[in-house]
C-alpha angles and dihedrals in degrees: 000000000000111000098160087257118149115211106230113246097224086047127035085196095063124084127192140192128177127182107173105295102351128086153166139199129202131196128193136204115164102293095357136097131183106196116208122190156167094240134357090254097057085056093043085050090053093045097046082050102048094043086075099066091037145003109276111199097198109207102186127242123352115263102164143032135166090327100317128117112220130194125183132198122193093186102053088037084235142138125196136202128206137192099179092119095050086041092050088049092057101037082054096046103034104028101026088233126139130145100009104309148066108271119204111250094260090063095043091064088042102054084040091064098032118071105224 
């Protein structure tokens, strides 16, 4: 399949492609791939492209990864990362803390193995 697409030296799972001022990014993990551009229509060319080699299943935008939470504004031209979910666990585990209070220690075992 020749999409144009370099393989980053430092990284044989990233893909790159740049064109002037436009770009895109691709990751790969196993069946997985993040997209990064320059615009959303860069991204939606190279998916259109590379569907017709394969099935692409697109997910949206990219909440999660690795942990981290990841928020992405267009408009303010912004991304932000979060930790709250790595912070709760500790506050929970260490501290015995979730939702505002002090739990005993049996709830805090118990709120650390049941999603709530």
């Amino acid at each position: 399949m020749l999409l144009g697409f370099s393989v980053l030296l430092a990284d044989e799972a990233v893909f790159y492609k740049v064109q002037g001022i436009k770009f895109v990014v691709i990751t790969t993990a196993m069946d997985d791939f993040i997209f990064i551009a320059d615009s959303t229509e860069s991204t939606a060319l190279v998916k259109i492209q590379m569907n017709k080699h394969f099935e692409l299943v697109d997910l949206g935008p990219i909440n999660w990864l690795l942990g981290v939470s990841i928020v992405h504004s267009i408009k303010d031209q912004t991304i932000t990362l979060g930790q709250e979910a790595y912070v709760d666990q500790i506050l929970v585990h260490i501290f015995c803390w979730a939702r505002g209070h002090f739990l005993e220690r049996q709830e805090a075992t118990y709120h650390h193995l049941v999603q709530h």
